[in-house]
C-alpha positions as CSV (number, residue, x, y, z in Angstrom):
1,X,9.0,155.7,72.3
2,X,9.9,158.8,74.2
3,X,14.4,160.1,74.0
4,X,13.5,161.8,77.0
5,X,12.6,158.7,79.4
6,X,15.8,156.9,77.2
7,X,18.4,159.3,78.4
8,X,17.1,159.3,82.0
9,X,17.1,155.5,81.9
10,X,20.9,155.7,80.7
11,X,21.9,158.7,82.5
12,X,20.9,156.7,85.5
13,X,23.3,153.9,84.9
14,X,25.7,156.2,83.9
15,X,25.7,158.6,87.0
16,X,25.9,154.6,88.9
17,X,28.8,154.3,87.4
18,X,30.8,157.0,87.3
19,X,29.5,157.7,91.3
20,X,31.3,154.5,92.1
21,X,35.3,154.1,92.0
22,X,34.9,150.7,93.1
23,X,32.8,150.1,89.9
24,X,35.6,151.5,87.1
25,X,38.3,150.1,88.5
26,X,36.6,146.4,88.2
27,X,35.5,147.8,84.5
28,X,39.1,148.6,83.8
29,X,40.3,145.4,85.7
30,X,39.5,142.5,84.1
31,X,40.2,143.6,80.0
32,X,43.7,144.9,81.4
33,X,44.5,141.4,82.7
34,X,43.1,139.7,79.2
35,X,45.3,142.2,77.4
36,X,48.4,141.1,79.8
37,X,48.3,137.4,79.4
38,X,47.5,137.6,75.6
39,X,49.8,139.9,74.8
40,X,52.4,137.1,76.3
41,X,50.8,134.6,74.7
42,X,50.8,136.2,71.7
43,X,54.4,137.0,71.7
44,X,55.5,133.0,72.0
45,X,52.9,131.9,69.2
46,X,54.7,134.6,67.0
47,X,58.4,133.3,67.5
48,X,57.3,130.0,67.5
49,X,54.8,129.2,64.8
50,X,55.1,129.9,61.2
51,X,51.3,130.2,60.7
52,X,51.8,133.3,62.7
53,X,54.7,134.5,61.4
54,X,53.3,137.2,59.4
55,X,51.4,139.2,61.8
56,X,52.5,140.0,64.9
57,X,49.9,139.8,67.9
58,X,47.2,138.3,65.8
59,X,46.2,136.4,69.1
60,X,46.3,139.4,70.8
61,X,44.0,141.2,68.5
62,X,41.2,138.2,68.6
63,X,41.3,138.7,72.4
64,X,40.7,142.8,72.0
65,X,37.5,141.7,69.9
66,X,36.7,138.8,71.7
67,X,36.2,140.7,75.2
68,X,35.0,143.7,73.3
69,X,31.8,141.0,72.6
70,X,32.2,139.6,76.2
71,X,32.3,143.1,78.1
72,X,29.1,144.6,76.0
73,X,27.0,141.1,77.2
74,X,28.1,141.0,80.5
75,X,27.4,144.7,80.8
76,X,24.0,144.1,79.7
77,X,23.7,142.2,82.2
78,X,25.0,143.6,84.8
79,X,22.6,147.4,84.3
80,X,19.5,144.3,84.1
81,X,20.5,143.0,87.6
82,X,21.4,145.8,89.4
83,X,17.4,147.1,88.8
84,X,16.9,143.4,90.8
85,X,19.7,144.2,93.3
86,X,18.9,147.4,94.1
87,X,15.2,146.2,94.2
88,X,14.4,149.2,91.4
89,X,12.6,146.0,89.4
90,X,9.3,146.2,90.3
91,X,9.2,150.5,90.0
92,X,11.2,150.1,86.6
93,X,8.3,147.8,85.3
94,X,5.2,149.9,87.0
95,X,6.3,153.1,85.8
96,X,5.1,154.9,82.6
97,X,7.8,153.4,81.0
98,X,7.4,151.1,77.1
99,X,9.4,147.7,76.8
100,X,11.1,149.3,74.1
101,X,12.6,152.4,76.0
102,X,14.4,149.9,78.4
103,X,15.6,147.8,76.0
104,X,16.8,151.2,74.1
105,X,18.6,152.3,77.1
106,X,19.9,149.3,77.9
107,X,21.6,149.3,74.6
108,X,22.9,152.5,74.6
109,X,24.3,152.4,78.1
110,X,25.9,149.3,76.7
111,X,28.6,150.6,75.2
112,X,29.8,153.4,77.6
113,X,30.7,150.5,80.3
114,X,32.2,148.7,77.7
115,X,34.4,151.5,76.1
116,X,35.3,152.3,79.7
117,X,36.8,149.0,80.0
118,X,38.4,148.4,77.1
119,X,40.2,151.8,75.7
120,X,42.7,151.7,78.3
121,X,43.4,148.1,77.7
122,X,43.7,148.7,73.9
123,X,46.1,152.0,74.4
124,X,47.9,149.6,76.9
125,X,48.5,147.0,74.4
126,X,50.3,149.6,71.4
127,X,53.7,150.6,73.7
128,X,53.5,147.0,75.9
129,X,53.1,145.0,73.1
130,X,53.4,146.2,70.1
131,X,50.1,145.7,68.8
132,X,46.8,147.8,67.6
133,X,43.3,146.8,66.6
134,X,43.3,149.9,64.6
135,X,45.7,148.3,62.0
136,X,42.3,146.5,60.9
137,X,41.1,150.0,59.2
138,X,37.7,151.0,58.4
139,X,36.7,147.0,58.7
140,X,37.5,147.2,62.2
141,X,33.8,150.0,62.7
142,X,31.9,147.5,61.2
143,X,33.6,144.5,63.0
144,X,33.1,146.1,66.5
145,X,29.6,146.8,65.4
146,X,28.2,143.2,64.7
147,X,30.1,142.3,67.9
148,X,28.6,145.0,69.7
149,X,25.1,143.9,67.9
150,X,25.7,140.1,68.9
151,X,26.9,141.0,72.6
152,X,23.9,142.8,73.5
153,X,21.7,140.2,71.9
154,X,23.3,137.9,74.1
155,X,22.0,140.2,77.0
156,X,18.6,140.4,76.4
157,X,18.6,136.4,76.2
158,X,19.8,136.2,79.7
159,X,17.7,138.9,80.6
160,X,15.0,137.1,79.5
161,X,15.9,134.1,80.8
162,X,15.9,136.1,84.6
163,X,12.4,137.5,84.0
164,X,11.4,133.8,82.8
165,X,13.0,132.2,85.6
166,X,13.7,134.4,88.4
167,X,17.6,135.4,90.2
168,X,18.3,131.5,89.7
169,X,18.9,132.2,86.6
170,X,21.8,134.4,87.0
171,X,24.4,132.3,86.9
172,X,23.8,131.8,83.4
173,X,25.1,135.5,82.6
174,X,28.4,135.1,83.8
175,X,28.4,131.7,81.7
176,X,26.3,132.2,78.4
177,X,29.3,133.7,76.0
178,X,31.0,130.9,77.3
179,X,29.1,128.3,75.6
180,X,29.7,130.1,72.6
181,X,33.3,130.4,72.3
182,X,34.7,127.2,71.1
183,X,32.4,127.7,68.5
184,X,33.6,131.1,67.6
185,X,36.6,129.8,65.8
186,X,38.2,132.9,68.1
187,X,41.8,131.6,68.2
188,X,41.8,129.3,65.3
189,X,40.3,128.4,61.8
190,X,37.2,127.2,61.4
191,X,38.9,124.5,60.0
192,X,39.7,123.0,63.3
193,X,36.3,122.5,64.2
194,X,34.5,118.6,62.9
195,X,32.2,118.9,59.9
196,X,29.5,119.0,62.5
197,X,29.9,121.4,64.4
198,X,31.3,123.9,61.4
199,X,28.0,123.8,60.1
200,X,26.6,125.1,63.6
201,X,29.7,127.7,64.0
202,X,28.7,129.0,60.2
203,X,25.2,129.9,61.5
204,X,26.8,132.2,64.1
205,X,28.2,135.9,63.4
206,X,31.3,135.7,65.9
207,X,32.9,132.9,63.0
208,X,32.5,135.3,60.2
209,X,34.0,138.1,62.3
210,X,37.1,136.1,63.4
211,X,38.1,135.0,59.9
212,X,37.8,138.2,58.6
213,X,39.9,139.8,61.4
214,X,42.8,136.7,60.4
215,X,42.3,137.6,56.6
216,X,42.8,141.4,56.8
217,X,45.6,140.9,59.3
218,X,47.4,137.4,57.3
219,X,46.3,138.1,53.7
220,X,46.3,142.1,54.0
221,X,42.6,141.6,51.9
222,X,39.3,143.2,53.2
223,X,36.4,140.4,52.2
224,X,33.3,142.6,52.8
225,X,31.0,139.8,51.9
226,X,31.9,138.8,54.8
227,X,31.4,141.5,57.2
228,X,27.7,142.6,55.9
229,X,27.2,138.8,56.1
230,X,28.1,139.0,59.7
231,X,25.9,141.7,60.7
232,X,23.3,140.6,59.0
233,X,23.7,137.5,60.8
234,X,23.9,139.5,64.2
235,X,20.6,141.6,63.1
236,X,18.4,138.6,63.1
237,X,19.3,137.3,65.8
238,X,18.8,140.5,67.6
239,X,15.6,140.9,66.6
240,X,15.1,137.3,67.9
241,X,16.5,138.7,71.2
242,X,13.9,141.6,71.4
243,X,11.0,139.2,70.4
244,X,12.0,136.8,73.3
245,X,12.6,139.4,75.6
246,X,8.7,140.8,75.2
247,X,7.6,137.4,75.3
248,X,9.5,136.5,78.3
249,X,7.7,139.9,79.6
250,X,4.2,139.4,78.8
251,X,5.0,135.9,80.3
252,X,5.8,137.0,83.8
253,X,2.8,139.2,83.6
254,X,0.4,136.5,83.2
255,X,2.3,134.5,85.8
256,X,2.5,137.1,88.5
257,X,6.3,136.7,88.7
258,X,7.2,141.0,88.1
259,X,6.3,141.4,91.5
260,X,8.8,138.9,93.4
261,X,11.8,139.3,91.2
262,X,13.9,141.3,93.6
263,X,12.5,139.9,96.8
């Protein structure tokens, strides 16, 4: 694997991005709406419920984390089909390029279109609102980071789902975190959830993450059990990400399929 060909794959994206206004201002868009709406919602849940009481804009925090996780999938993504868009697919794949220096870049590019998003929605949220995910502490590194861990896992699903099935399957990128989020436990205990379904949410990292965010917030207590458990979590199944994405790969060799993806 070569750091060279890496940064010229992310400088790429990142040169896209910054070249186009259009581009930040829909990066900045979206998480400043989130933070708008939550932030109001937030503010009735604390006057109104005593659950709440204690910490004020715990709502509003979940939904800083939770779109932290959406923003790093969907951007993902996005820098997967804009090589189909742009029809760059076929001279990505043909080029002197390893599996693993895409992926790399992929991943590292992740972040900066995510952080672009999402810093000015977070400093937004500390004079509008009151509220700051950097009340959290040190936790809130290693929160981000299984987050950050689980969102880009999420992208090389989809991504392998496109090279697997074609464009047709792009829909499913704007909808896959969605599945997902009930069983999150984002907004609420786990305890909400039937006995069934808790045992599904358990085996997911974005549960563990969310009920530590509510116990250092309500309880003022750091359970770190329960962070390492959640990257751990989001470790396996990134590596169950990279293993379907070079399976996917190899798949749409055999099949001929590389060729026609951005026809």
């Amino acid at each position: 694997m070569r750091f060279d060909k890496i940064y010229a794959l992310s400088l790429r994206h990142i040169y896209l991005i910054c070249s186009s206004f259009p581009r930040i201002i829909d990066l900045i868009y979206w998480p400043t709406v989130q933070i708008f709406l939550w932030g109001f919602i937030s503010k009735f849940f604390t006057l109104n419920s005593t659950y709440y009481s204690n910490t004020v804009g715990i709502i509003l925090t979940a939904a800083i984390l939770y779109d932290f996780l959406f923003r790093a999938s969907i951007s993902f993504n996005i820098m997967f089909l804009e090589e189909i868009w742009s029809r760059n697919f076929t001279n990505l794949f043909i080029a002197p390029i390893k599996i693993s220096e895409i992926i790399t870049s992929l991943t590292l590019t992740t972040i900066f279109r995510t952080l672009i998003g999402l810093v000015p929605a977070t400093i937004l949220a500390i004079p509008l609102f009151g509220v700051s995910i950097f009340k959290l502490g040190i936790p809130l590194l290693f929160l981000l980071l299984s987050l950050y861990i689980f969102g880009v896992t999420l992208g090389l699903l989809v991504s392998s789902g496109l090279l697997r099935f074609g464009p047709a399957f792009e829909s499913v990128a704007w909808a896959s975190l969605f599945f997902l989020a009930p069983l999150g436990c984002i907004y609420y205990p786990i305890e909400i959830l039937p006995n069934a379904l808790q045992l599904i949410a358990k085996a997911l990292p974005l549960v563990h993450i969310f009920e530590e965010m509510r116990n250092i917030l309500l309880n003022n207590s750091v359970n770190w059990f329960q962070i390492i458990k959640s990257i751990s979590i989001s470790i396996i199944y990134f590596v169950f990400g990279v293993i379907v994405f070079y399976l996917s790969y190899f798949g749409a060799k055999v099949r001929g399929t590389l060729i026609n993806m951005g026809e």
